[in-house]
The first five atom37 places (N, CA, C, CB, O) and aatype in JSON, in Angstrom:
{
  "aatype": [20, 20, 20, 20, 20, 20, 20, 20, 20, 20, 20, 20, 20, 20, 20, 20, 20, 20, 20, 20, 20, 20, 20, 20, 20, 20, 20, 20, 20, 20, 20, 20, 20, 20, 20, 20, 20, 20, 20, 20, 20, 20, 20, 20, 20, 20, 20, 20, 20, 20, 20, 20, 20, 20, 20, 20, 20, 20, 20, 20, 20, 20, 20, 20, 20, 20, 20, 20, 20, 20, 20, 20, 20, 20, 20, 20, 20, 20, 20, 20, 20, 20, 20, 20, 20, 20, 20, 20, 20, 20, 20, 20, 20, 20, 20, 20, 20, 20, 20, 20, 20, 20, 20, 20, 20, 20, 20, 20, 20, 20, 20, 20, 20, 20, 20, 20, 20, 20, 20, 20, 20, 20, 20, 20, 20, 20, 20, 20, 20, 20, 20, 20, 20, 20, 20, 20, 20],
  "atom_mask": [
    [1, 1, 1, 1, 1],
    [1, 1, 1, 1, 1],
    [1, 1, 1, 1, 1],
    [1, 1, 1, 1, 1],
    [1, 1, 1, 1, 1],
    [1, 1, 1, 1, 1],
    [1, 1, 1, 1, 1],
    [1, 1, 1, 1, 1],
    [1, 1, 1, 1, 1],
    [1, 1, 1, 1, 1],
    [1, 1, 1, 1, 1],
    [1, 1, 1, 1, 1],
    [1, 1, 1, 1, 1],
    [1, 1, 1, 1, 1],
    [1, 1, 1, 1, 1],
    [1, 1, 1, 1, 1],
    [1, 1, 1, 1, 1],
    [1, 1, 1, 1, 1],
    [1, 1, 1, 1, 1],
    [1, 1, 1, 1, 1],
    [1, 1, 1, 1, 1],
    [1, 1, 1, 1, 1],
    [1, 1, 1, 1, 1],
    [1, 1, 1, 1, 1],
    [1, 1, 1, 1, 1],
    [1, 1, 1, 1, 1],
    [1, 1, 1, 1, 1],
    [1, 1, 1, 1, 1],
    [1, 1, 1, 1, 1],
    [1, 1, 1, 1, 1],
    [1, 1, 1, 1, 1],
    [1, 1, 1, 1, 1],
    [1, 1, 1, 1, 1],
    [1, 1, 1, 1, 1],
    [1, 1, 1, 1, 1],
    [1, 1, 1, 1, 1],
    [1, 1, 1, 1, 1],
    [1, 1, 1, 1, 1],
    [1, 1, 1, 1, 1],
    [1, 1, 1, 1, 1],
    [1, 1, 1, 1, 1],
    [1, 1, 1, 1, 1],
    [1, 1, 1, 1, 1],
    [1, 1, 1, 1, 1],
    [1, 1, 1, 1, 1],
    [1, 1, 1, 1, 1],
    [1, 1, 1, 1, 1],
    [1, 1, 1, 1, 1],
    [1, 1, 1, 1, 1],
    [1, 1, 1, 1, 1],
    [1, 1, 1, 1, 1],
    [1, 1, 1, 1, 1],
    [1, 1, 1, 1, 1],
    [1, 1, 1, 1, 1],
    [1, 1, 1, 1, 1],
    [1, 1, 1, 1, 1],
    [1, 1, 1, 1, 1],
    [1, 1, 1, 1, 1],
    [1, 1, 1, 1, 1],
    [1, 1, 1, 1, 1],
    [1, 1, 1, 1, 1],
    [1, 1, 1, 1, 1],
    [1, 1, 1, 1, 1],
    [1, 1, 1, 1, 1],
    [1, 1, 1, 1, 1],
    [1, 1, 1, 1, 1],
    [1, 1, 1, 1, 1],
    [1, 1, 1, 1, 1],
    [1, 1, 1, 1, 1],
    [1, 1, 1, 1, 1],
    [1, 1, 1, 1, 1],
    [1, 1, 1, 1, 1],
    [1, 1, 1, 1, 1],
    [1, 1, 1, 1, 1],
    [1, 1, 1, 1, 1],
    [1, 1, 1, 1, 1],
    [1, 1, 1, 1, 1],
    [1, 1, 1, 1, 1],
    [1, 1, 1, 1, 1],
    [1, 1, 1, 1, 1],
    [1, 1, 1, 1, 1],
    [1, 1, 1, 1, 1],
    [1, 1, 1, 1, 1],
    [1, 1, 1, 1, 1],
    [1, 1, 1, 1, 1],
    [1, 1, 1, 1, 1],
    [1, 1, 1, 1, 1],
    [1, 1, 1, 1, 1],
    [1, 1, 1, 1, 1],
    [1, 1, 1, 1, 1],
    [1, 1, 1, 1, 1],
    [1, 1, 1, 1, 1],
    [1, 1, 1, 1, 1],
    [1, 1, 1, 1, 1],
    [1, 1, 1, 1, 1],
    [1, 1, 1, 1, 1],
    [1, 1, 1, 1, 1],
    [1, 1, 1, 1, 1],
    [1, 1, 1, 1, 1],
    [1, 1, 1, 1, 1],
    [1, 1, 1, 1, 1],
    [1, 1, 1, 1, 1],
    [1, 1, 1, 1, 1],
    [1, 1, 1, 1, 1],
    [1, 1, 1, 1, 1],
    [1, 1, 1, 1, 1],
    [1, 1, 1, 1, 1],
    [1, 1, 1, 1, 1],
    [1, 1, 1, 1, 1],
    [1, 1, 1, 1, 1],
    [1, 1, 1, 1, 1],
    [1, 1, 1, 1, 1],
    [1, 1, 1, 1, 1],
    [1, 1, 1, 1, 1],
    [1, 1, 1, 1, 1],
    [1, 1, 1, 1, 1],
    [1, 1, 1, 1, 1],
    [1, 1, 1, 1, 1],
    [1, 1, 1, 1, 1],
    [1, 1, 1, 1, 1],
    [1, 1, 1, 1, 1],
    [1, 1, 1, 1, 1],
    [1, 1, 1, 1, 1],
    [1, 1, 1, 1, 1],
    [1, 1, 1, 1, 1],
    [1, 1, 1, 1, 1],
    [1, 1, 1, 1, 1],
    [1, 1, 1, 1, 1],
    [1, 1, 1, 1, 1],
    [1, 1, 1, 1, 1],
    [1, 1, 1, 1, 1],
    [1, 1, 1, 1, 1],
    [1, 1, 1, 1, 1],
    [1, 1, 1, 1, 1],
    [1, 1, 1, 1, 1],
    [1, 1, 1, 1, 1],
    [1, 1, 1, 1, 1]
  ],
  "atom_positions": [
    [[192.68, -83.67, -120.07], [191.34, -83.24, -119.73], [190.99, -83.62, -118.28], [190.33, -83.85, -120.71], [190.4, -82.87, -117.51]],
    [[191.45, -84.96, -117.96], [191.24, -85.28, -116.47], [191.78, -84.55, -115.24], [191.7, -86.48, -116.31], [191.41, -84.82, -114.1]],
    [[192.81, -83.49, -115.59], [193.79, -83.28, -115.02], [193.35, -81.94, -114.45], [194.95, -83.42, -115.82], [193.65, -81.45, -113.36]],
    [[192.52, -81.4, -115.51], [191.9, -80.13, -115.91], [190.71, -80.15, -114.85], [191.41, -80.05, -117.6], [190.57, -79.24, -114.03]],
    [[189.77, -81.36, -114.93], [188.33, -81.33, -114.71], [188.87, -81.67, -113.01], [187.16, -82.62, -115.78], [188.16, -81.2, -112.11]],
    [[189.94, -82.37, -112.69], [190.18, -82.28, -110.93], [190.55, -80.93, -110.71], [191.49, -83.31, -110.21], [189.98, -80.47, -109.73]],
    [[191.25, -80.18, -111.23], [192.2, -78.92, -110.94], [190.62, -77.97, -110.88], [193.72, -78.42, -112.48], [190.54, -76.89, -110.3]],
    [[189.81, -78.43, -111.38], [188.5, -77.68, -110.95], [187.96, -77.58, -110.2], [187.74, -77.75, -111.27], [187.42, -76.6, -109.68]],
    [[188.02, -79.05, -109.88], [186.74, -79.76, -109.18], [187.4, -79.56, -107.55], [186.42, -81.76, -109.78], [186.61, -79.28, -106.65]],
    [[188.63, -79.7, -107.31], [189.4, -80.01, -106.3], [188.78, -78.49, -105.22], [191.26, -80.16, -106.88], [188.11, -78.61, -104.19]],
    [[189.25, -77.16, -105.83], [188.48, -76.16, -105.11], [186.97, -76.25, -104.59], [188.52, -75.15, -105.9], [186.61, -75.67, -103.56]],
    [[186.18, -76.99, -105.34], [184.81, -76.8, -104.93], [184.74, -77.26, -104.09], [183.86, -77.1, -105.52], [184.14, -76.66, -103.2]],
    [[185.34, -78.72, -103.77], [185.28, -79.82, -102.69], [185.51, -78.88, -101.37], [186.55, -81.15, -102.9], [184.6, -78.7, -100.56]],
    [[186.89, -78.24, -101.18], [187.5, -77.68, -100.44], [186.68, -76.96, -99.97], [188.44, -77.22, -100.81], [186.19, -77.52, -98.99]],
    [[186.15, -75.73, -100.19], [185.54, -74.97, -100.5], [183.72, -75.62, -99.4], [185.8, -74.9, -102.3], [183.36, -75.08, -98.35]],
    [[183.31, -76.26, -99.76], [182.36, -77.37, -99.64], [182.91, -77.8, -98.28], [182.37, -78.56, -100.89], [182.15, -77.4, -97.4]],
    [[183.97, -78.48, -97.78], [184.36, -78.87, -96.95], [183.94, -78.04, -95.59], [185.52, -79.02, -97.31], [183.36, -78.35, -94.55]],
    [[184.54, -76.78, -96.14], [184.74, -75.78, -95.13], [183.37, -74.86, -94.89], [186.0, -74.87, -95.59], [182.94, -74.3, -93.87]],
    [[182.99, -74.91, -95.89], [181.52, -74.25, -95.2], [180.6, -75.23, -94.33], [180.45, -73.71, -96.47], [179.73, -74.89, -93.54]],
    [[180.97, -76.44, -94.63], [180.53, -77.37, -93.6], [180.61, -77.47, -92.45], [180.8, -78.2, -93.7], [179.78, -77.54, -91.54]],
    [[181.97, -77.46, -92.53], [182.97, -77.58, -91.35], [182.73, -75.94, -90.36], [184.86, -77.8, -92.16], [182.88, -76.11, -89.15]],
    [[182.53, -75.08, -90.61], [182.05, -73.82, -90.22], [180.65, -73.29, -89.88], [182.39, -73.17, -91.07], [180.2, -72.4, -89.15]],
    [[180.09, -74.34, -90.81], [178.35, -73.91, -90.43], [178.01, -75.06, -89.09], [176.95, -74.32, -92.19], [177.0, -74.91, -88.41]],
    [[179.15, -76.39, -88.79], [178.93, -76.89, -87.84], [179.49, -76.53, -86.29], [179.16, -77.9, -88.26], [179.06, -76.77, -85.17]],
    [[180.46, -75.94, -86.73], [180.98, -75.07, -85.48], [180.01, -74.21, -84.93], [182.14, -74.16, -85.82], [179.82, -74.2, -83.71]],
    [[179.15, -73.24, -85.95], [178.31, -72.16, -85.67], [176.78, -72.86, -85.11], [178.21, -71.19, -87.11], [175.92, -72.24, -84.49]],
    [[176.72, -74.17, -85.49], [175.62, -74.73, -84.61], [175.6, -75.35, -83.34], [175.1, -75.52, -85.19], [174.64, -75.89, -82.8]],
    [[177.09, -75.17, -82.79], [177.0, -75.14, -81.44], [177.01, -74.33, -80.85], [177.57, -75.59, -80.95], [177.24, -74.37, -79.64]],
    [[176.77, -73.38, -81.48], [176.94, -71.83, -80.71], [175.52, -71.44, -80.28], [177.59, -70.48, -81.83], [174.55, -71.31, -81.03]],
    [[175.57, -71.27, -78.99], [173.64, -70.75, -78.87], [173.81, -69.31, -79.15], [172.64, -70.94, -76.98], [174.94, -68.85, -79.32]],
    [[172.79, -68.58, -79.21], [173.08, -67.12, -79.17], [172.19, -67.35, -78.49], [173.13, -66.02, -80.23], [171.41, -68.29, -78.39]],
    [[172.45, -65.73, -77.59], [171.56, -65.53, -76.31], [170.9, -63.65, -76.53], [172.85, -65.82, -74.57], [171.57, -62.98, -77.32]],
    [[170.4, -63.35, -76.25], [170.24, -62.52, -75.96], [170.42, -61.6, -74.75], [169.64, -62.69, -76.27], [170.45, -62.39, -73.81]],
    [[170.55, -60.32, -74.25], [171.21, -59.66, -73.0], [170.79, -60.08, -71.65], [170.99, -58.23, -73.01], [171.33, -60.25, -70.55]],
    [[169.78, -60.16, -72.09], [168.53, -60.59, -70.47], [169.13, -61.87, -70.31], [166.33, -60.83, -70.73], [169.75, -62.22, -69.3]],
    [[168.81, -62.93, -71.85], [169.06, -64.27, -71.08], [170.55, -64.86, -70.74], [168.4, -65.33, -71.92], [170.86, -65.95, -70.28]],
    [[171.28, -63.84, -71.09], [172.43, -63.75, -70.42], [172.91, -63.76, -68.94], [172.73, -62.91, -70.8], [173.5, -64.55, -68.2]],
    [[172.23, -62.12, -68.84], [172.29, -62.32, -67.68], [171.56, -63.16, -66.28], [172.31, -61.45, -67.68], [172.01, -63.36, -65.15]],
    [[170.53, -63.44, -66.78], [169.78, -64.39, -66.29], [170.57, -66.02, -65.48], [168.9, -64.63, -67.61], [170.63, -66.41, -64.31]],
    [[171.05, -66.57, -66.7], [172.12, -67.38, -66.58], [173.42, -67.13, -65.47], [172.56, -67.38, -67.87], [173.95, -67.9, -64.68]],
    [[173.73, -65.41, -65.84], [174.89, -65.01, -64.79], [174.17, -65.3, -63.52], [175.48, -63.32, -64.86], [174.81, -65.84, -62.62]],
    [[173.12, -65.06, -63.36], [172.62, -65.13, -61.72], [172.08, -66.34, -61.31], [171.49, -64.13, -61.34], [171.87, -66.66, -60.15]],
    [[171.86, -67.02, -62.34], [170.93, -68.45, -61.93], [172.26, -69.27, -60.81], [170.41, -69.73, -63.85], [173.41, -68.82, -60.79]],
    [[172.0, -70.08, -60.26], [172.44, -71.38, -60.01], [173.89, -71.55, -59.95], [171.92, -72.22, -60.96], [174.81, -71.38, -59.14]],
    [[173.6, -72.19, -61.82], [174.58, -72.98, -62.48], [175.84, -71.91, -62.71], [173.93, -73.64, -63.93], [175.67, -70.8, -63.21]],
    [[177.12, -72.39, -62.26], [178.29, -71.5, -62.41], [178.52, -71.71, -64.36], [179.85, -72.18, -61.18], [178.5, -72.73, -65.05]],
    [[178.7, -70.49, -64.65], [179.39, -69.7, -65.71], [180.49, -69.14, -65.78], [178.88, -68.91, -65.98], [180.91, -68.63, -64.74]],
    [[181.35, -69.04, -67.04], [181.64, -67.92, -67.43], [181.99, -66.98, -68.1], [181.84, -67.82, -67.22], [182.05, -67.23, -69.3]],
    [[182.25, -65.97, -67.8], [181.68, -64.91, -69.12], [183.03, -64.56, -69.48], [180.58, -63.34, -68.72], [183.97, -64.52, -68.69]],
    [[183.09, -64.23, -71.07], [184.31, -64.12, -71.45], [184.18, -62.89, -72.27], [184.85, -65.34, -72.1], [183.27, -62.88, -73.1]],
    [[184.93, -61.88, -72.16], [185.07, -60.33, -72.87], [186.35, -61.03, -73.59], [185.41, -58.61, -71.68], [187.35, -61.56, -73.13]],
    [[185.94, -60.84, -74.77], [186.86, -61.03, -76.32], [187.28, -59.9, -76.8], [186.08, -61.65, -77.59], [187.92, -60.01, -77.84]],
    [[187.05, -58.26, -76.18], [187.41, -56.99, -76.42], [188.91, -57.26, -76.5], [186.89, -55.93, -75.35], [189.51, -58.33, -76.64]],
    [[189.41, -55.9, -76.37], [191.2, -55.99, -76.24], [191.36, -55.42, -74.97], [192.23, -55.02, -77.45], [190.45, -54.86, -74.36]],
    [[192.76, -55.6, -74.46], [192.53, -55.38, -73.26], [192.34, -53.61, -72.73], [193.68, -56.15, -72.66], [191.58, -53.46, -71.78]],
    [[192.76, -52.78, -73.09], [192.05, -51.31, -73.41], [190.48, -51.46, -72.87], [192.05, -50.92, -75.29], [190.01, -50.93, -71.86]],
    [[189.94, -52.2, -73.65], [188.29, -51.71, -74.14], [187.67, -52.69, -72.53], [187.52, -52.62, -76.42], [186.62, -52.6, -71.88]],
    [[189.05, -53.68, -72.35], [188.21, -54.07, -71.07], [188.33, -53.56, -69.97], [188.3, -55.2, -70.72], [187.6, -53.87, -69.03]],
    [[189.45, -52.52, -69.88], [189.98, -52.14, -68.42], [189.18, -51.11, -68.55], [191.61, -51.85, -68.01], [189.04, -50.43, -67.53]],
    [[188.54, -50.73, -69.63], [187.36, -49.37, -69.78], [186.61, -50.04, -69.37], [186.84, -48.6, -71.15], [186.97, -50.22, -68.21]],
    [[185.64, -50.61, -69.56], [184.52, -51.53, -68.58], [184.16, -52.24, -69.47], [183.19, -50.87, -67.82], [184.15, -52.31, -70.7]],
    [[183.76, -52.95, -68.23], [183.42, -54.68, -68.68], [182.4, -55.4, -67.64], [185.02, -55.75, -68.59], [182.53, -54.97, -66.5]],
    [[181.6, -56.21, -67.77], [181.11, -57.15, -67.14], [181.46, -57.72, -65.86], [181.13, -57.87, -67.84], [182.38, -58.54, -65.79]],
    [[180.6, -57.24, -64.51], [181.92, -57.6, -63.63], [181.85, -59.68, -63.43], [181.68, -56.5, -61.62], [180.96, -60.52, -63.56]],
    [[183.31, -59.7, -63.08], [183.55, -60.74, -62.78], [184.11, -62.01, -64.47], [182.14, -60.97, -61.85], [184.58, -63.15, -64.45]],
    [[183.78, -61.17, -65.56], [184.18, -61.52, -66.64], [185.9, -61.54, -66.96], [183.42, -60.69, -67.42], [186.78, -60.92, -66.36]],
    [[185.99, -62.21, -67.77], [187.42, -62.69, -67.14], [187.98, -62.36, -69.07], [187.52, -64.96, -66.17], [187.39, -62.73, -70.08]],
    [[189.06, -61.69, -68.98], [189.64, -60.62, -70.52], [190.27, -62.17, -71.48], [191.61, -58.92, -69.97], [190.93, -63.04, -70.92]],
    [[190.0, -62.2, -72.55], [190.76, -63.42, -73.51], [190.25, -62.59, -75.26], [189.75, -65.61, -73.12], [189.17, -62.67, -75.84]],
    [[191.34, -61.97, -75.62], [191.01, -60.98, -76.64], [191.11, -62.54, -77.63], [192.27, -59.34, -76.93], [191.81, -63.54, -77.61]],
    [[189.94, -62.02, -78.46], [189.51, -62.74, -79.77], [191.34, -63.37, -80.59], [188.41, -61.2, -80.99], [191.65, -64.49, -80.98]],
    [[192.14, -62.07, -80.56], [193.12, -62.4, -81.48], [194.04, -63.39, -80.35], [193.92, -60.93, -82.23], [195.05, -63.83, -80.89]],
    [[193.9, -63.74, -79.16], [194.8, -64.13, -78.23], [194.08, -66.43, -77.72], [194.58, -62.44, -76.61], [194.47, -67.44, -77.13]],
    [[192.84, -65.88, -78.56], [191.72, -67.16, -78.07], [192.58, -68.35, -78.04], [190.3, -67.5, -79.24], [192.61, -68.99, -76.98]],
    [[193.69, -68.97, -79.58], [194.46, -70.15, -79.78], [195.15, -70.52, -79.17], [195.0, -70.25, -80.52], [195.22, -71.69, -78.81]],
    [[196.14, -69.26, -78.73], [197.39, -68.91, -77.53], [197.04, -69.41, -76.21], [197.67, -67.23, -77.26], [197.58, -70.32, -75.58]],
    [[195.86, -68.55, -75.83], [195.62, -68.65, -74.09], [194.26, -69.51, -73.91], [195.38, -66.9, -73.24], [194.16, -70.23, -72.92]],
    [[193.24, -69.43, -74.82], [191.97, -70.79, -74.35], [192.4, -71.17, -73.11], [191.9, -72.4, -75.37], [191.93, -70.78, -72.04]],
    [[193.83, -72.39, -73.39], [193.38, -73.83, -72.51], [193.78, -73.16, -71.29], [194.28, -75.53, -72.82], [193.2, -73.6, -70.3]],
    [[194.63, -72.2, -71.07], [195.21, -71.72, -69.64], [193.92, -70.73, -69.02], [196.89, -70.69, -69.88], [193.79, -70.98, -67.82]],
    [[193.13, -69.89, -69.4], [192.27, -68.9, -69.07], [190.61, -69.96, -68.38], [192.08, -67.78, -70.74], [189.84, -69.87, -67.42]],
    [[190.84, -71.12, -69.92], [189.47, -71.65, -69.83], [190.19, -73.16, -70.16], [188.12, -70.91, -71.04], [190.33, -73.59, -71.31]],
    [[190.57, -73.81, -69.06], [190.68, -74.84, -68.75], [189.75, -76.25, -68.8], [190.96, -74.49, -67.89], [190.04, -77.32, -69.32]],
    [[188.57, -75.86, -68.1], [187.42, -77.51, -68.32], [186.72, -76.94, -69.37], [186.07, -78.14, -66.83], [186.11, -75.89, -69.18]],
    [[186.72, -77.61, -70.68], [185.86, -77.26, -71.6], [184.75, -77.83, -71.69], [186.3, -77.3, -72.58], [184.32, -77.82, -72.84]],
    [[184.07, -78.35, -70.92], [182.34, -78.5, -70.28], [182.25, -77.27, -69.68], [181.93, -79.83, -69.0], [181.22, -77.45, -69.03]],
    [[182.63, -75.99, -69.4], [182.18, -75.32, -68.45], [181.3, -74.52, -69.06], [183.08, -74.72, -67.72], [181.62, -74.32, -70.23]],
    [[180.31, -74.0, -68.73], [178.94, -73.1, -69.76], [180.24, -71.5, -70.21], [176.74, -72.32, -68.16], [180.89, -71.07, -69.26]],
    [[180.37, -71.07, -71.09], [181.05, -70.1, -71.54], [180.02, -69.16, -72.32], [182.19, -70.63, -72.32], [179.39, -69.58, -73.29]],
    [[179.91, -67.94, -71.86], [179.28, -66.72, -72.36], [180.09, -65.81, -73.3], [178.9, -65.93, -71.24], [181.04, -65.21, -72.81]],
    [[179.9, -65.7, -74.16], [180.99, -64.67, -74.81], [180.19, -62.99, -75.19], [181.65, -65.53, -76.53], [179.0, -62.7, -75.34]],
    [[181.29, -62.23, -75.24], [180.63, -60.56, -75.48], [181.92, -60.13, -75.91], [179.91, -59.49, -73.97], [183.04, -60.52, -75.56]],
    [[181.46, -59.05, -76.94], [182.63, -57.98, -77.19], [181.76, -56.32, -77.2], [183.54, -58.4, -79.0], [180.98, -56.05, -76.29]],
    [[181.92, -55.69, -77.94], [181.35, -54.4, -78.39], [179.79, -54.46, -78.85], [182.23, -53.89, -79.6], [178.73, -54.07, -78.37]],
    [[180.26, -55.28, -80.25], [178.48, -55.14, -80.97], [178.52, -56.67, -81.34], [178.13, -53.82, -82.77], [177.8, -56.91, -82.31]],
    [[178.99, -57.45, -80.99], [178.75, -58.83, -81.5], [179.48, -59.59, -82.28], [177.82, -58.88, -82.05], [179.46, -60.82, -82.26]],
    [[180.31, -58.73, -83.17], [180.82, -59.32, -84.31], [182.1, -60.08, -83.57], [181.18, -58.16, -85.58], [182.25, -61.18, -84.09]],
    [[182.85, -59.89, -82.74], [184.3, -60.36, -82.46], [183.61, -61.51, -81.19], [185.66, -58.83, -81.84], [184.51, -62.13, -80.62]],
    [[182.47, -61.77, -80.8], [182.0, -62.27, -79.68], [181.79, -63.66, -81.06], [180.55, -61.3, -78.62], [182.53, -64.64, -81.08]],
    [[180.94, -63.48, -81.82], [180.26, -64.53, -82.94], [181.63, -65.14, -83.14], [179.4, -63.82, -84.53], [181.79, -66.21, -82.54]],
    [[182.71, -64.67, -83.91], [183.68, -65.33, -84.34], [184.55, -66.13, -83.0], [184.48, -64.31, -85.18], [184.77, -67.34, -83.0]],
    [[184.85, -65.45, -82.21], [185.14, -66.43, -80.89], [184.5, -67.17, -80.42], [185.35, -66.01, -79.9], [185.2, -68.05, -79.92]],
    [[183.09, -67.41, -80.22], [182.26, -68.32, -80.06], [182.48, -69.36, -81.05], [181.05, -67.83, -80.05], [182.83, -70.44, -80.57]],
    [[182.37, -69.3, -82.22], [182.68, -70.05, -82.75], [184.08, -71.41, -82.81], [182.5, -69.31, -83.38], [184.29, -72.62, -82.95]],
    [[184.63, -70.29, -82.64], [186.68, -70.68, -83.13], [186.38, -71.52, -81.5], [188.62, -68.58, -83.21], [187.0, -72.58, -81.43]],
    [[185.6, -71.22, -80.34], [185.75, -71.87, -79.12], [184.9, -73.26, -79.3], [185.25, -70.9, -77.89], [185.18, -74.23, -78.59]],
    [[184.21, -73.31, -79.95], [183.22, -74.41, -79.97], [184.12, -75.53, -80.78], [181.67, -73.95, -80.77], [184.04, -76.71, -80.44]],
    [[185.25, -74.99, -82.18], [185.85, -75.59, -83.11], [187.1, -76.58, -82.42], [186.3, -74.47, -84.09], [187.69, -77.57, -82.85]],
    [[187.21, -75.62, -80.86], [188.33, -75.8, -80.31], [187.68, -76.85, -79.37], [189.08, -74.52, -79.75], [188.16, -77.03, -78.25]],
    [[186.77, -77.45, -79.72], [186.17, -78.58, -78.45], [185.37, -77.92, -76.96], [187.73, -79.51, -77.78], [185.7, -78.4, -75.88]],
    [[184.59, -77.11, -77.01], [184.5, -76.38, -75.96], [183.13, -76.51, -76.02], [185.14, -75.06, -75.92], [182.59, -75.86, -76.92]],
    [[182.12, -77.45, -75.03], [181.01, -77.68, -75.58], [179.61, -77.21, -75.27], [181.04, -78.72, -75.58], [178.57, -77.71, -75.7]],
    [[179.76, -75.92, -74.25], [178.64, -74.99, -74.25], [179.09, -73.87, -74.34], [177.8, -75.01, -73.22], [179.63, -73.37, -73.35]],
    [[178.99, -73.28, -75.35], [179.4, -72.17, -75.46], [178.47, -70.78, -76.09], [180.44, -72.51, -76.11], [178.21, -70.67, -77.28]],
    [[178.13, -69.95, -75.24], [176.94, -68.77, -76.23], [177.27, -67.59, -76.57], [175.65, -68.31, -75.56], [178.25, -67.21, -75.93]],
    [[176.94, -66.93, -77.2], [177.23, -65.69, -77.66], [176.19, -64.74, -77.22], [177.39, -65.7, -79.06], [175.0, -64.93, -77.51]],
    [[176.56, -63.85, -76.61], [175.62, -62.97, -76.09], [175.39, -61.4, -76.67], [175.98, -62.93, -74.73], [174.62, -60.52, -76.3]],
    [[176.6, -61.46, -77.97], [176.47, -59.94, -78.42], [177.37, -58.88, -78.1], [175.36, -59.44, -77.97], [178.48, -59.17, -78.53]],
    [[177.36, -57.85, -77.59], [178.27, -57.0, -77.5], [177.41, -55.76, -76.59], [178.85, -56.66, -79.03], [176.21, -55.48, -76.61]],
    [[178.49, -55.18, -75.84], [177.75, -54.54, -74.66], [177.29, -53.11, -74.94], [178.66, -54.51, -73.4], [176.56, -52.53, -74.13]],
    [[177.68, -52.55, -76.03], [176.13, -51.95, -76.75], [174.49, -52.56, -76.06], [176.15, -52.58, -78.65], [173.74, -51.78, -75.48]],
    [[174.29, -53.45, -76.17], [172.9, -54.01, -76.32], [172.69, -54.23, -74.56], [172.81, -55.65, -77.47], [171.59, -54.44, -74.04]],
    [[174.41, -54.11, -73.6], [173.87, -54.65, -72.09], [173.55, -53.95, -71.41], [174.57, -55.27, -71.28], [174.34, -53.05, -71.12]],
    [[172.49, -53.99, -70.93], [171.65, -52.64, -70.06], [172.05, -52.82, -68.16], [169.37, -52.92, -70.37], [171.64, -52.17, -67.21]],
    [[173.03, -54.01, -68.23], [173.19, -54.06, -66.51], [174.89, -53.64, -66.13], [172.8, -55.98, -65.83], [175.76, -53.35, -66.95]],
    [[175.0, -53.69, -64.78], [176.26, -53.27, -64.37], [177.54, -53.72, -65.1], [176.35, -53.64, -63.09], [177.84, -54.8, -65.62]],
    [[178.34, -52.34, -64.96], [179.52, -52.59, -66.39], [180.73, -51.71, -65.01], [179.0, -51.24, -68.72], [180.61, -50.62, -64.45]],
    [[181.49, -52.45, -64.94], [182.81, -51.89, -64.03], [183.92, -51.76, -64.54], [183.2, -52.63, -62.98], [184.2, -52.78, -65.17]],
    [[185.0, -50.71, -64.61], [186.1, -50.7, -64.92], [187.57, -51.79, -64.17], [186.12, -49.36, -64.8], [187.6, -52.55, -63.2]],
    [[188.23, -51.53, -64.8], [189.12, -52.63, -64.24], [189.92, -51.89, -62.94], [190.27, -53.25, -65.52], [190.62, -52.61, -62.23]],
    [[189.81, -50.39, -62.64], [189.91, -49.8, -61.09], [189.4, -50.34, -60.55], [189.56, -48.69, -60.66], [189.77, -51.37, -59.98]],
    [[188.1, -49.7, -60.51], [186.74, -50.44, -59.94], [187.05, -51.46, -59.04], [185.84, -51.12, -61.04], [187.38, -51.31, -57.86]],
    [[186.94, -52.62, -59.73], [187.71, -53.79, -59.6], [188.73, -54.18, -58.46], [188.34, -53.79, -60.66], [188.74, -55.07, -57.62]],
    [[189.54, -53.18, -58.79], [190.62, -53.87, -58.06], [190.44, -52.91, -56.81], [192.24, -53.91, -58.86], [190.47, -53.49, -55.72]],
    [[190.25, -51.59, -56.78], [189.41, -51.0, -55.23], [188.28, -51.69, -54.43], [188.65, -49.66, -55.5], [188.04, -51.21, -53.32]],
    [[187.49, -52.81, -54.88], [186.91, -53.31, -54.2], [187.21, -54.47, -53.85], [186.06, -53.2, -54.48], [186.33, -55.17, -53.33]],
    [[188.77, -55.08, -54.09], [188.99, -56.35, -53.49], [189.55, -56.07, -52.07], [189.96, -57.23, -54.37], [189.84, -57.01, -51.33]]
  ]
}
């Protein structure tokens, strides 16, 4: 019976663990909205902004000066792309959803300002292709 009532109990814990462990990751995550995004891009204090798209969706346009680290690539490349993890980090993809989960997985990864800004659906300011780009260096 004891054997039974852990073989039960053992999932819930787990289970329990991890929504913990996940709902605390997600409370370091600020969310921002587009304006106060960009706001931040222009203030002062250096940022930076990270497109979690794939690389396709970024060489289609992107945020200028945002620097490409696809959501599925975040574990791999983080420490080489985004090196001082004090540095303020903005994240964006499409509509939000792949920006939220990288924000997150970045905050899990020790990274200690980190915001989510949504997906560029919602960004109403300058969006450059990755030509673009490289014709104006």
């Amino acid at each position: 019976m004891l054997k039974f009532l852990l073989l039960a109990v053992i999932p819930v814990i787990i289970a329990v663990i991890s929504v913990a462990y996940a709902s605390r990751e997600s409370d370091q995550v600020k969310k921002l909205t587009a304006a106060q995004a960009k706001e931040r891009m222009d203030g002062p204090d250096p940022v930076t902004v990270v497109d979690v798209r794939e690389p396709e969706e970024y060489d289609a346009g992107h945020i200028p000066g945002a620097v490409s680290l696809p959501v599925g690539s975040l574990s791999r490349k983080a420490a080489g792309v985004l090196p001082d993890k004090n540095t303020p980090i903005l994240v964006y993809c499409e509509t939000g959803e792949r920006s939220a989960r990288a924000a997150s997985r970045l905050a899990g990864m020790g990274y200690t300002d980190v915001s989510d800004f949504g997906g560029l659906r919602s960004w109403s300011y300058d969006v450059v292709t990755t030509q673009q780009e490289e014709q104006n260096i």
